[in-house]
N, C-alpha and C positions, 0 to 999 in steps of 0.2 A: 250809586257808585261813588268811589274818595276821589278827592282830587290828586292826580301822583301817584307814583310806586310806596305806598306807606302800609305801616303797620297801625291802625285806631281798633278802640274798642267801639263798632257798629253794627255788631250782631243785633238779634233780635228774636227772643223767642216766643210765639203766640201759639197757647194751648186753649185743648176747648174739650167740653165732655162728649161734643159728638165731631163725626168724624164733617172736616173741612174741608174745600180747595182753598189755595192763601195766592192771589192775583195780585202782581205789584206793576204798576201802573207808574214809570220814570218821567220825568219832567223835566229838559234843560232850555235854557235859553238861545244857545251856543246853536244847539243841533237837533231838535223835535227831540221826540220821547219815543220810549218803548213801553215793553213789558213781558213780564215773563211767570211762567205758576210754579212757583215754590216746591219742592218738596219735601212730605214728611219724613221725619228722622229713621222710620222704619225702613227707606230706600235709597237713603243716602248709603255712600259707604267707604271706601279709603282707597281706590285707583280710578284716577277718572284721566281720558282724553281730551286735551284743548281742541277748540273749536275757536273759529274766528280770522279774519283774514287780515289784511290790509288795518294800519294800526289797529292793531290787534290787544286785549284787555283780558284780565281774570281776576274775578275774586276770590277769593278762599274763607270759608267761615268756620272758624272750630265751635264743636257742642261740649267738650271737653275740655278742663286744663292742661296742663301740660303735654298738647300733643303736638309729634314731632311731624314737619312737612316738607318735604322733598319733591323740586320742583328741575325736571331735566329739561333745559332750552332746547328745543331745536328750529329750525328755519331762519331766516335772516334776519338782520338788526338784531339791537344789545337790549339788554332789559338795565338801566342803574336803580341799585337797590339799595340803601344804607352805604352812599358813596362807592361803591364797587360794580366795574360794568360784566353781564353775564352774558357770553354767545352762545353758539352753539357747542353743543354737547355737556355746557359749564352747568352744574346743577346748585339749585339754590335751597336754600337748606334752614330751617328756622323754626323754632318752640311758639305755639300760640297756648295764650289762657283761652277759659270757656268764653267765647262771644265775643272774641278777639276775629277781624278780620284784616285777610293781607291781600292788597289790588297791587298787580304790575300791569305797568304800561308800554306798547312799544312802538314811541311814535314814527314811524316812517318804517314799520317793519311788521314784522308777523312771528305766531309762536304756533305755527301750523305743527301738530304731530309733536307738541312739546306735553310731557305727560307727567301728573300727579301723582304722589304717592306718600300717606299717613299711616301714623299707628294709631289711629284712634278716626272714626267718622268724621268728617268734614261736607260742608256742602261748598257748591261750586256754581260761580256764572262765569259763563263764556261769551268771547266774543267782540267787538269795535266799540269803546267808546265814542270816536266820532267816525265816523264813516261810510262811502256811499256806492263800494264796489268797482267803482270806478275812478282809474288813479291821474288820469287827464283833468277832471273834474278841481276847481278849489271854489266853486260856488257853495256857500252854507245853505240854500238852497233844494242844495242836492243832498247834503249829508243827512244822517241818521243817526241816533244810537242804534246801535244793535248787540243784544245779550239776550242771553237765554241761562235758564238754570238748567244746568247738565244732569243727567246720570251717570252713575260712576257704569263702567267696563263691564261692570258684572248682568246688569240690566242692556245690553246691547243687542243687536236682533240683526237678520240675515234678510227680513223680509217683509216689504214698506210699500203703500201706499198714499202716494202723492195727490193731495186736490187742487184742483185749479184756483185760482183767484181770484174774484171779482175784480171787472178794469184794469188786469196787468196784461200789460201786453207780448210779455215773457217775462219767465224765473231760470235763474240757476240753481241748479242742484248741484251740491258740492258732497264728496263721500269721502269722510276722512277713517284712516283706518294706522293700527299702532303695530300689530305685531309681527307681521309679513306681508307680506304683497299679497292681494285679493284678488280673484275675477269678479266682477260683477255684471249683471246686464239688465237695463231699463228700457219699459216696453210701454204702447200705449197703441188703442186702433190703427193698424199700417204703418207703423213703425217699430223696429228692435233695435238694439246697440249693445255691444258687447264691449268693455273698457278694463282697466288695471289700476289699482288703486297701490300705489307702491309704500312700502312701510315708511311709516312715521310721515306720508302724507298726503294729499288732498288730490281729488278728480272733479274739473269742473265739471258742468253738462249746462249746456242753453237749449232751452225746451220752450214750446208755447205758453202760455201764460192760461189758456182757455180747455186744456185737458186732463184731462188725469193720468198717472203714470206709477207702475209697481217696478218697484226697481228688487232684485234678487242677489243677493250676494253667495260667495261661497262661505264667508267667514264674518263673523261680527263686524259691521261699522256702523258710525255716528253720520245721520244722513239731515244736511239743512238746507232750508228752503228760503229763498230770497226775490220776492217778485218786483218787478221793473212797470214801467209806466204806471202809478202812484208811487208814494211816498216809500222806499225801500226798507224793509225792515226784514230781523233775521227771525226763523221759523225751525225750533229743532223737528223733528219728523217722528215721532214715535211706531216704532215695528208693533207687526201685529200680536205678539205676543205681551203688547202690554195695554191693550186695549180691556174696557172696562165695560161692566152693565150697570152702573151709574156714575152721572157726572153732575155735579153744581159748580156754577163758575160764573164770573160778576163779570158785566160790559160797563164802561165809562160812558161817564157823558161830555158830550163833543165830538162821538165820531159817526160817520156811517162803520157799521159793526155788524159783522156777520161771522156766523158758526159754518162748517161743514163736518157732518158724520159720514162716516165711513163704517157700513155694515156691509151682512152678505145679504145679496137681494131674498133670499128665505124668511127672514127676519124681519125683513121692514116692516111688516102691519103689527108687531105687539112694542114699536118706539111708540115714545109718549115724550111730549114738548110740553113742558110745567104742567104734565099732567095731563094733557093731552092727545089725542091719535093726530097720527100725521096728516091724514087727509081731513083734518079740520083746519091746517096751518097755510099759510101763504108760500110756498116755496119761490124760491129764486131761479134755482138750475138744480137738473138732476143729470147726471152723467153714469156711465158705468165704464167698470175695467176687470178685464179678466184674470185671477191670477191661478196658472194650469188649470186647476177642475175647481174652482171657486169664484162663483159671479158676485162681484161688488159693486152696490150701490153708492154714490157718493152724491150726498144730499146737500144745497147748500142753501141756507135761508139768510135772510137778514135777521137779524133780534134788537131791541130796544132796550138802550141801558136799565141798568139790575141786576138781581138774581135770579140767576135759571137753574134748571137742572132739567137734565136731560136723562131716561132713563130706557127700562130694558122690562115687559111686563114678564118674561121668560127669564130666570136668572142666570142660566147656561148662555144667554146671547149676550157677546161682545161687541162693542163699538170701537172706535176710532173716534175724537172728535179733537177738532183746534177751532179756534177764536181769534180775530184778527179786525182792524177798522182801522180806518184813516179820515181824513181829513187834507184839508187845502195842506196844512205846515206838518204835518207829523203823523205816525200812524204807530201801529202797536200789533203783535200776533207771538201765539204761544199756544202749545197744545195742552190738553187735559187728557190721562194716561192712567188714572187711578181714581179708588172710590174717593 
């Protein structure tokens, strides 16, 4: 992340002849770390939704030169950007070269339901530079970075399952949504809830920390995850329709670090853990969650920093998986959504 609402050239582009996940692992002094997985150029694309609350952050990264970006504020506090301040409604507007990135900042405020818009691919992270969800709090302490790399609008999904966390003792699910008001409703054993997610912006939910949860929309929204009791960090939520039958993704070292997949209970006996059957592996917790006529298994192990990859011996079978660890100062979580 830049320091400030600036324009630098801090792009980065890493190519390979096979196919990758690209895991970026954030580091501050200020505020523990994060981390978020990258996406390739093939799924980027040129309308995306901010996410992110309470001083609230973005960056913009062009893959092209001269492409034009258009950025519409909305929610409270001003964004100053090349000396001029931006509220709501005010859009901001500016030419990047190829590998040029532009971060705004909005300290004491938020760009909830403030939306992007290019003539040419861009990628995007969202989200708090420093922040810890709670606005009583000025312990550093407490704080967190929290981003995640977006998808743009056009990858967004109606229909999400949520895993639990190790050691939280609850999460908020927050459901942001751009272009009309939504129904949504989130369910879990012995509980339903039915909510309104109003255009251009955000629905919390305080939920346990120890269950799983399918939440259903009527209409596309961007669903993120934030667990409490550890070290808080933000978790975009990827819907079931961008779930994959293979995934490779890198754990740090320094954290306690655990995966959960998310498959349909039909499917579990042909996963393989670096190449292994699952009832050769250690599990942690295994939960299930029903969504209408589809039973899902939500597995969650711990893993030991490296490389993994996690696969499907069936290539018709989709997973789910995210990655996530902490530690005493700081922690890290991001999902993996493609090959």
């Amino acid at each position: 992340m830049l320091n400030g609402s600036k324009v630098e050239s801090k792009g980065l582009r890493i190519s390979s002849p096979k196919n990758i996940n690209v895991a970026v692992i954030t580091e501050s002094g200020c505020c523990g770390s994060e981390g978020y997985s990258a996406l390739p150029l093939s799924h980027i694309g040129k309308e995306y939704l901010v996410t992110g609350m309470y001083n609230s952050s973005l960056t913009v990264i062009a893959t092209e030169s001269d492409t034009c970006v258009n950025i519409t504020k909305r929610f409270s506090g001003k964004v100053v950007f090349n000396g001029s301040s931006y509220h709501y409604g005010d859009v901001i507007s500016i030419t990047l070269n190829r590998l040029q990135t532009l971060q705004l900042l909005v300290k004491g405020g938020y760009m909830i339901g403030s939306t992007i818009s290019s003539d040419k691919p861009v990628g995007v992270v969202s989200g708090q530079y420093f922040g810890s969800l709670s606005l009583s709090s000025q312990s550093k302490l407490d704080f967190n970075q929290m981003m995640e790399y977006i998808p743009p609008m056009k990858n967004l999904g109606t229909i999400f399952i949520v895993s639990p966390i190790v050691n939280a003792t609850y999460m908020r699910l927050i459901v942001f949504r751009a272009e009309k008001d939504t129904r949504f409703e989130i369910e879990t054993e012995g509980f339903k809830k039915e909510r309104i997610v109003r255009q251009y912006g955000s629905s919390v939910l305080t939920v346990s920390g120890s269950k799983p949860y399918v939440i259903r929309a009527d209409n596309p929204v961007t669903l993120v995850q934030y667990p409490h009791g550890i070290k808080t960090f933000m978790m975009y939520i990827p819907n079931v329709d961008n779930y994959s039958n293979r995934m490779t993704f890198y754990t740090p070292n320094g954290y306690s670090s655990f995966v959960a997949i998310i498959l349909k209970a039909n499917d579990v006996d042909g996963l393989r853990i670096d190449g292994k059957p699952l009832h050769s592996i250690m599990i942690y917790r295994t939960n299930t969650i029903v969504d209408n006529f589809s039973f899902y298994i939500v597995i969650t192990m711990r893993v030991e920093s490296g490389s993994h990859v996690i696969s499907h011996v069936d290539k018709h079978a989709k997973f789910g998986l995210v990655t996530y660890g902490f530690n005493a100062f700081s922690s890290y979580g991001f999902p993996l959504f493609m090959n």
